[in-house]
C-alpha positions as a Markdown table, in Angstrom:
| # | Residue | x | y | z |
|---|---|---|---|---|
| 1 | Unk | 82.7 | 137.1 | 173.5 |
| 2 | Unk | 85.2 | 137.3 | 170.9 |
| 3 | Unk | 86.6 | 134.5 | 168.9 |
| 4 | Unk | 89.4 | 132.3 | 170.3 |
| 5 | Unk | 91.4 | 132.7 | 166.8 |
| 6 | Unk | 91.0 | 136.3 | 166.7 |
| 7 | Unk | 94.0 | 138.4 | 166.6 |
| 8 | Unk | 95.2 | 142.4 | 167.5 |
| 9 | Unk | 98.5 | 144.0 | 165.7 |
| 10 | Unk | 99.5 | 147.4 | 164.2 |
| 11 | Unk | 99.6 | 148.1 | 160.6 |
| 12 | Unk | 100.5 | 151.4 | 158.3 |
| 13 | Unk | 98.7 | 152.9 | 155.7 |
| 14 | Unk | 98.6 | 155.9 | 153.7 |
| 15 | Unk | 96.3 | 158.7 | 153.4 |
| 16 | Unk | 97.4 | 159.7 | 150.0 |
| 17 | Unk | 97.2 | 156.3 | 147.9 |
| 18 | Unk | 93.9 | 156.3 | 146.0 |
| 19 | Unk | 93.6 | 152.2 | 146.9 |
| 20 | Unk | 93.6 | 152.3 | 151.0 |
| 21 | Unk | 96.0 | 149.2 | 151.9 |
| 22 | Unk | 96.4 | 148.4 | 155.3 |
| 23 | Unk | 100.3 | 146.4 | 156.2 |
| 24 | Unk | 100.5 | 144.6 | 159.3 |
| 25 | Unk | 103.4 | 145.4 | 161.5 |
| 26 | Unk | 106.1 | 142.8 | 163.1 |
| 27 | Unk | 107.6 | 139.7 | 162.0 |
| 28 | Unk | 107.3 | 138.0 | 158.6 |
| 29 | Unk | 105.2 | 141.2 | 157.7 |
| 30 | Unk | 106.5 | 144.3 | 155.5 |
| 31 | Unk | 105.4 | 147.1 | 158.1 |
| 32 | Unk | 108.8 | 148.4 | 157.1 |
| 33 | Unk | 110.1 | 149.9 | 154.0 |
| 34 | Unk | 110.6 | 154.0 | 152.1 |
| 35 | Unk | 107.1 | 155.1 | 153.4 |
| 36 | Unk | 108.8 | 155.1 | 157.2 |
| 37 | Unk | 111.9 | 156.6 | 156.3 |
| 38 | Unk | 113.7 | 159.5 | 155.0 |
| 39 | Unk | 113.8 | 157.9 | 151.5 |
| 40 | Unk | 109.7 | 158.9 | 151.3 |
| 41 | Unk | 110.6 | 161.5 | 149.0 |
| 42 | Unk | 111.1 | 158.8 | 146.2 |
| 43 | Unk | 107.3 | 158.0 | 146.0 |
| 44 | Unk | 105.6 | 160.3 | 143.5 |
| 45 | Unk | 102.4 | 160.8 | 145.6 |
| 46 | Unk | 104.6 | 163.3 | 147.5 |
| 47 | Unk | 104.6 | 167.1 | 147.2 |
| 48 | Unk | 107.6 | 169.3 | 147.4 |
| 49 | Unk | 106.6 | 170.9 | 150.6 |
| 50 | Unk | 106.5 | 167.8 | 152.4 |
| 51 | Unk | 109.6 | 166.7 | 152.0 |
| 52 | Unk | 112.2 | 167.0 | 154.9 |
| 53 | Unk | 111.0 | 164.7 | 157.6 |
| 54 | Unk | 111.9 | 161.6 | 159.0 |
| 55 | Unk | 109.1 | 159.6 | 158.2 |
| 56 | Unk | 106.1 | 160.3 | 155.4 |
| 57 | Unk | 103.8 | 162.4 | 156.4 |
| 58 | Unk | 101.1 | 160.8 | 154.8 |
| 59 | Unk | 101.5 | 157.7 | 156.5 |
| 60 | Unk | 99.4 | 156.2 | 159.7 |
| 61 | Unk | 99.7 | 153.8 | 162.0 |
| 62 | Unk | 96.6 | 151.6 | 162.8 |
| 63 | Unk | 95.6 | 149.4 | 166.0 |
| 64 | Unk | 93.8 | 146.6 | 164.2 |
| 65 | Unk | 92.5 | 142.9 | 164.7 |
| 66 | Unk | 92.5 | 140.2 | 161.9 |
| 67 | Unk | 91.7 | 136.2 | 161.5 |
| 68 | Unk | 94.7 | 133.9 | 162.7 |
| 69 | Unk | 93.6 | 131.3 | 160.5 |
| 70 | Unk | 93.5 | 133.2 | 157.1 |
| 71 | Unk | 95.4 | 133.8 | 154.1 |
| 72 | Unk | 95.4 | 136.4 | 152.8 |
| 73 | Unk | 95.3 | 138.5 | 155.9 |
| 74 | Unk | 92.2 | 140.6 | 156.4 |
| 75 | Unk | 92.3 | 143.3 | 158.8 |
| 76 | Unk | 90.1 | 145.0 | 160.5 |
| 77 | Unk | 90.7 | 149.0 | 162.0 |
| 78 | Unk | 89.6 | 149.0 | 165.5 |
| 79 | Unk | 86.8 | 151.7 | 164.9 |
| 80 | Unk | 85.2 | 149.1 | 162.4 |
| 81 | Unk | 85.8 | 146.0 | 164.8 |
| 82 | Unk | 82.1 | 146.4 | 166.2 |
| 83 | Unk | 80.4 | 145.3 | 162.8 |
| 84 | Unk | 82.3 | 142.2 | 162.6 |
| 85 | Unk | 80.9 | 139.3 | 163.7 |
| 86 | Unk | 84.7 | 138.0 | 164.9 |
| 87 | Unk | 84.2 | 140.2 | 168.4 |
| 88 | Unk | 81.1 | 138.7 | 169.0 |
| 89 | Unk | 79.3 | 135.1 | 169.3 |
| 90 | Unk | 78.9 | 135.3 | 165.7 |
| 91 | Unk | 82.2 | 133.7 | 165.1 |
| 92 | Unk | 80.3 | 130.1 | 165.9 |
| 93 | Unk | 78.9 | 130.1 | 162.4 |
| 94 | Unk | 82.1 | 131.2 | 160.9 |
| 95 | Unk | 83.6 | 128.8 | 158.3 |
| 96 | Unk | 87.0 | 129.0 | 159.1 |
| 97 | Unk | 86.3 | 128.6 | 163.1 |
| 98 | Unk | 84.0 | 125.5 | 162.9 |
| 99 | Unk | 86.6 | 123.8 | 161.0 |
| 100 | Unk | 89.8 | 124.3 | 163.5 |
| 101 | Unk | 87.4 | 124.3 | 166.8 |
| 102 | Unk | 85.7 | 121.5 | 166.1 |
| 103 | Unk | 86.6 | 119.6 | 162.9 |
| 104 | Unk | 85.2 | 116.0 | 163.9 |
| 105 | Unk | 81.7 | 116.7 | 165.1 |
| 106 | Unk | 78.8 | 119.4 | 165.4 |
| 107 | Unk | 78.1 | 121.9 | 167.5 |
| 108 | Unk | 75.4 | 121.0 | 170.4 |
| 109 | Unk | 72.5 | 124.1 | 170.7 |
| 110 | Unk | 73.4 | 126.6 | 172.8 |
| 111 | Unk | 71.3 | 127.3 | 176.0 |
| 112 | Unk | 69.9 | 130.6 | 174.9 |
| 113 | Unk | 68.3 | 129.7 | 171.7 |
| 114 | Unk | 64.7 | 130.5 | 171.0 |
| 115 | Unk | 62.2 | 127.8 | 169.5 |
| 116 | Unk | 59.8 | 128.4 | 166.9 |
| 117 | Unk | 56.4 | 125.6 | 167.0 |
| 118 | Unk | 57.6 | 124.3 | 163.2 |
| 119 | Unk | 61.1 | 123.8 | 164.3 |
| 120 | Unk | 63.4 | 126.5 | 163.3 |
| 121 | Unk | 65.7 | 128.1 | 166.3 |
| 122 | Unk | 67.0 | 131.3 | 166.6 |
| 123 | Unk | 70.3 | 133.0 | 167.8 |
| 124 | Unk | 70.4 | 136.6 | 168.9 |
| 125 | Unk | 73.0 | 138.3 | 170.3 |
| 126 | Unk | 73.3 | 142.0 | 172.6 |
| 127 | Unk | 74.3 | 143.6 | 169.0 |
| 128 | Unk | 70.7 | 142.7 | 167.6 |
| 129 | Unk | 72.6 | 140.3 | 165.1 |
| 130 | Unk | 70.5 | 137.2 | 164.7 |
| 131 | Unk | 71.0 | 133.2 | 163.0 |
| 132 | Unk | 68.5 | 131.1 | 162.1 |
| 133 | Unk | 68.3 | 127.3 | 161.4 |
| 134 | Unk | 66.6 | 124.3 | 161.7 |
| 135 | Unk | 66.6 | 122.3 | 164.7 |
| 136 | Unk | 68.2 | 119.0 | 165.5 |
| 137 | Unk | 64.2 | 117.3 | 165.8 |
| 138 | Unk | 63.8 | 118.0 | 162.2 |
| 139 | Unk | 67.6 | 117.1 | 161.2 |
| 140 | Unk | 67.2 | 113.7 | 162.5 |
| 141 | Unk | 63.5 | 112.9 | 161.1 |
| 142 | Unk | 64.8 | 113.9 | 157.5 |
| 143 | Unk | 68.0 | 112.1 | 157.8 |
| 144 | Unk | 69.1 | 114.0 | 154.5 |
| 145 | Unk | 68.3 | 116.3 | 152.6 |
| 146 | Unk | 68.4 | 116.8 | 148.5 |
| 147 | Unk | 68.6 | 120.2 | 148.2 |
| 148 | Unk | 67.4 | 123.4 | 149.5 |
| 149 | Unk | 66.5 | 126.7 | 147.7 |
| 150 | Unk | 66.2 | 130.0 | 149.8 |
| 151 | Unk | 62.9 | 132.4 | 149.2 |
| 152 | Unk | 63.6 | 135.5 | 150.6 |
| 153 | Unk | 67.1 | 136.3 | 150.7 |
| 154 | Unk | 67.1 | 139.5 | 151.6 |
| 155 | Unk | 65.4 | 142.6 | 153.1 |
| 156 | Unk | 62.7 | 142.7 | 156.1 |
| 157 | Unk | 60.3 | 140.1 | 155.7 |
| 158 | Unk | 59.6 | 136.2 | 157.2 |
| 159 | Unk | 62.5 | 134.0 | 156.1 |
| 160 | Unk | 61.2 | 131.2 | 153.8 |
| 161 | Unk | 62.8 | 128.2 | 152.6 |
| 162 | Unk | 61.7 | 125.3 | 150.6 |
| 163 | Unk | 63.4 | 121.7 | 151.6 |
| 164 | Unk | 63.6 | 119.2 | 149.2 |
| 165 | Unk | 62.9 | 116.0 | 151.1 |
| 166 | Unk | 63.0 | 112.3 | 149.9 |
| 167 | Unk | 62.0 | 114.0 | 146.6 |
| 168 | Unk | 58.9 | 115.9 | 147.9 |
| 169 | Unk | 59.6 | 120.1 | 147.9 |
| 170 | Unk | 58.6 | 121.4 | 151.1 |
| 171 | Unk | 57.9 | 124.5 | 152.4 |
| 172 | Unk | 58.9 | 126.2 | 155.3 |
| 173 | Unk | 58.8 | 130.0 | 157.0 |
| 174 | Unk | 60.0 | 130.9 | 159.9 |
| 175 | Unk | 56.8 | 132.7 | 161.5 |
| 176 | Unk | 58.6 | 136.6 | 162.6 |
| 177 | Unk | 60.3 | 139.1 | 160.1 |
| 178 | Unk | 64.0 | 139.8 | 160.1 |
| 179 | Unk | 66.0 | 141.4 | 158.7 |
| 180 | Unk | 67.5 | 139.2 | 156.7 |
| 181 | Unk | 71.7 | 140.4 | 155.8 |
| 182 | Unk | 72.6 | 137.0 | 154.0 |
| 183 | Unk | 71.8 | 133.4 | 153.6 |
| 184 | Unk | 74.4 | 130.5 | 154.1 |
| 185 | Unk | 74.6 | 129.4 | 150.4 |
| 186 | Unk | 77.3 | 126.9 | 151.3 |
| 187 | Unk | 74.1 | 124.8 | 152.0 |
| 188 | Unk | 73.4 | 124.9 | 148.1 |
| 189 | Unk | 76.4 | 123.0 | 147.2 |
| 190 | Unk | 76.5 | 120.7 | 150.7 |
| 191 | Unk | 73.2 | 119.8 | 151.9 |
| 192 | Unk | 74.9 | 117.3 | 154.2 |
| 193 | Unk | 75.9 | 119.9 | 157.0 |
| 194 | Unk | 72.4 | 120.8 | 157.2 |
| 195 | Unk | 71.7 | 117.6 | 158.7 |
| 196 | Unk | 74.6 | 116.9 | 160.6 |
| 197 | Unk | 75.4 | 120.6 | 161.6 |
| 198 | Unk | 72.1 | 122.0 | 162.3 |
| 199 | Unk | 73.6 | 124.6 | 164.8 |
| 200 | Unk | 76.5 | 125.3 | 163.6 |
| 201 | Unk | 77.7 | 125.0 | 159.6 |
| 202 | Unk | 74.2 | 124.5 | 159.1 |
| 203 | Unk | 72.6 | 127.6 | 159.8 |
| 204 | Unk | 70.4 | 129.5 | 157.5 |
| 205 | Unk | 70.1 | 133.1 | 157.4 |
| 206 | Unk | 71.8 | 135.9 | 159.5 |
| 207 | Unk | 70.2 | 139.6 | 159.7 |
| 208 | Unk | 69.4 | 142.1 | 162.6 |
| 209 | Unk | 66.7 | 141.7 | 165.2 |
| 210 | Unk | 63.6 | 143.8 | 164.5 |
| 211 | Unk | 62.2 | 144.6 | 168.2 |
| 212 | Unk | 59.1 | 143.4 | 169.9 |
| 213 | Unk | 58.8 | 141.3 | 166.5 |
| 214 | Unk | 61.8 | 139.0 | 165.6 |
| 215 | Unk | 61.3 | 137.1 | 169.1 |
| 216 | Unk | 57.9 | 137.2 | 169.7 |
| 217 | Unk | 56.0 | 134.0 | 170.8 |
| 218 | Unk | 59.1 | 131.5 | 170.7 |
| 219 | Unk | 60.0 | 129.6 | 173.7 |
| 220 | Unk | 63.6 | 128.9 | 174.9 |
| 221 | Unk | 65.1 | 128.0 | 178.3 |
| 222 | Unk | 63.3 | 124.7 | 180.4 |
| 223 | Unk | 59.4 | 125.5 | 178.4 |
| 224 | Unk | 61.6 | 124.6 | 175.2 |
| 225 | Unk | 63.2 | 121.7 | 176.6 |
| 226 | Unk | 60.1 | 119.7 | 177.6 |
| 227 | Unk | 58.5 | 121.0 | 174.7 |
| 228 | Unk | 61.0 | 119.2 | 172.2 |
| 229 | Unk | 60.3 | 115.9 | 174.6 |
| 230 | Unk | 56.9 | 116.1 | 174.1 |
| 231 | Unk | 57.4 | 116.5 | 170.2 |
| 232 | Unk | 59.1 | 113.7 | 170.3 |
| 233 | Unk | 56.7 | 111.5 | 172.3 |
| 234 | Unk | 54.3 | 112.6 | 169.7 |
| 235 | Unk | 55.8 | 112.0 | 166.9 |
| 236 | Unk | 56.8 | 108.8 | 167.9 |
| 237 | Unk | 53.5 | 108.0 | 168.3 |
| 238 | Unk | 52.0 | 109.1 | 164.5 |
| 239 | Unk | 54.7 | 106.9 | 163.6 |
| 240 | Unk | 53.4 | 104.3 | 165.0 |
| 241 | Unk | 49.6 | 104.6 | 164.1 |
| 242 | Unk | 51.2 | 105.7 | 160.5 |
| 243 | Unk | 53.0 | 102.6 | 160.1 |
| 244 | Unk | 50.1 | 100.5 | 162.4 |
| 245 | Unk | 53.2 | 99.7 | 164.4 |
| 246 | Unk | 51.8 | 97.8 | 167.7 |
| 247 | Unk | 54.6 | 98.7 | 170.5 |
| 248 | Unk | 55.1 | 101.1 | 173.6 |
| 249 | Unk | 57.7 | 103.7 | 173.6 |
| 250 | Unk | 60.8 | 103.9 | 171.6 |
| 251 | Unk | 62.4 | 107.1 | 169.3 |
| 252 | Unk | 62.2 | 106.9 | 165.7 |
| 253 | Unk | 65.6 | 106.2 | 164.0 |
| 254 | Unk | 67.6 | 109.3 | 162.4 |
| 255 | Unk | 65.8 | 109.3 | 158.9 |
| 256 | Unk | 62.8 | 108.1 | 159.7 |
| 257 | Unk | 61.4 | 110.3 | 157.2 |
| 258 | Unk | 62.8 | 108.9 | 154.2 |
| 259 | Unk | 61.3 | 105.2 | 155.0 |
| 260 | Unk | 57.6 | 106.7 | 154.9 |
| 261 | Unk | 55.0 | 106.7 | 151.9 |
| 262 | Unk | 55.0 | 110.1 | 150.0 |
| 263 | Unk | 51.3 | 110.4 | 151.8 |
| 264 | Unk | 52.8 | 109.6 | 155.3 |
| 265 | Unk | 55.6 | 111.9 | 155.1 |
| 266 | Unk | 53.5 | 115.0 | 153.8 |
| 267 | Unk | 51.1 | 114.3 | 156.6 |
| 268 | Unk | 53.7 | 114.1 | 159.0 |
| 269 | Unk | 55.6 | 117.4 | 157.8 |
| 270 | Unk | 52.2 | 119.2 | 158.1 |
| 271 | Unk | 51.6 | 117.9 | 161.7 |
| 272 | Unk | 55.2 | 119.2 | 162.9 |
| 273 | Unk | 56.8 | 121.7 | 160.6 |
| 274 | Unk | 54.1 | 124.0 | 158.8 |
| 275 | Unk | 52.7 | 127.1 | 159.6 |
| 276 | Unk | 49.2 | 126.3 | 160.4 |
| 277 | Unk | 49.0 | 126.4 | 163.7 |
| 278 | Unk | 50.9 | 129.6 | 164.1 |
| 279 | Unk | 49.4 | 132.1 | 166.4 |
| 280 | Unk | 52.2 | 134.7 | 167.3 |
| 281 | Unk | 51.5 | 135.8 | 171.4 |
| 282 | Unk | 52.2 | 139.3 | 172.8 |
């Protein structure tokens, strides 16, 4: 699936120029001028013997696709389209998308995410190109975050990060290599979205599937739905018996994380978002 604000033209460029520049055809764009006329023989990139024709013979004309809500215009030939993440669902982590689509709220998970046991999701789509984040459990029991300072980067390797929560640095790796492409270091300078955005402006790293690896042991569909309810039955209990809290039921307010003892929340981040536990399955 392509994104909504993605758009197809033609444009012109010429074989001959050292600096490929692509122009957009039609209106309010310069897809005309010398290059497509007789008057070609002015430009000094052309050689006697070419001379004569109607139009430049140097010059091409394009089918392309570009951003509608950009400026300056980027386009894209239609033999590179397929490595752009524009004609594929990649576009939901785009910047410029999640601000027209949806500029008052975030994103809710999409149905076909996989779960890790410490609470990071992941996004692949038919191309092999993958996101990771955090999920909305962990969003809510941090509340906010101070900062956030990606490990690995780049390369093929397990995606680490190191939260800085309520002043405490905390660790975190997501449990199956990637290959990691790039990291969304928006999040340096705007921690907030990672919060409030978790699926969406929030995300964390992007890269290509590795097979039979990337995926293994995470749980998605109905398994991960009842398995986030029973995370949060449980962690509404340790609450509880943390804070020697006498009372049946209830969810813990967004932030709960930042109300507990230094002791309380590093037991609590150990219990639900470390690797300890992790035992990838086949």
């Amino acid at each position: 699936m392509a994104c909504p604000f993605l758009k197809e033209g033609r444009a012109q460029y010429c074989h001959a120029a050292p600096l490929g520049k692509l122009i957009l055809e039609g209106p309010g764009f310069s897809g005309e001028g010398r290059c497509a006329s007789p008057e070609y023989f002015r430009c000094e990139l052309v050689g006697k013997e070419e001379l004569g024709q109607q139009r430049c013979p140097h010059l091409e004309d394009v089918h392309v696709q570009y951003c509608g809500t950009t400026t300056p215009t980027k386009l894209i030939p239609f033999s590179e389209s397929q490595l752009s993440s524009c004609t594929t669902d990649g576009y939901r982590y785009c910047e410029s998308y999640l601000t027209l689509a949806r500029p008052h709220g975030a994103v809710a998970p999409p149905a076909d995410l996989l779960y890790s046991p410490n609470h990071f999701w992941l996004a692949v789509q038919e191309s092999g190109l993958c996101h990771i984040g955090i999920d909305a459990f962990l969003a809510e029991f941090v509340g906010k975050f101070d900062g956030i300072t990606f490990v690995t980067t780049h390369g093929t390797q397990r995606p680490v990060i190191a939260l800085t929560v309520h002043g405490l640095e905390w660790p975190m790796t997501f449990p199956n290599p990637l290959l990691i492409q790039k990291v969304n270091s928006h999040l340096r300078g705007d921690t907030a979205r990672l919060a409030a955005d978790p699926y969406g402006s929030g995300w964390l790293f992007s890269g290509w599937e590795l097979p039979g690896q990337t995926k293994a042991g995470l749980i998605s569909g109905p398994p991960a739905a009842a398995w986030q309810t029973e995370e949060e039955e449980r962690l509404a209990k340790e609450i509880h018996e943390a804070l020697h809290l006498n009372c049946d039921g209830g969810r813990p307010v967004r932030g709960i994380g930042q109300l507990l003892s230094r002791q309380q929340l590093v037991c609590l981040l150990q219990h639900f978002f470390s690797n300890r536990n992790w035992v990838p399955k086949e």
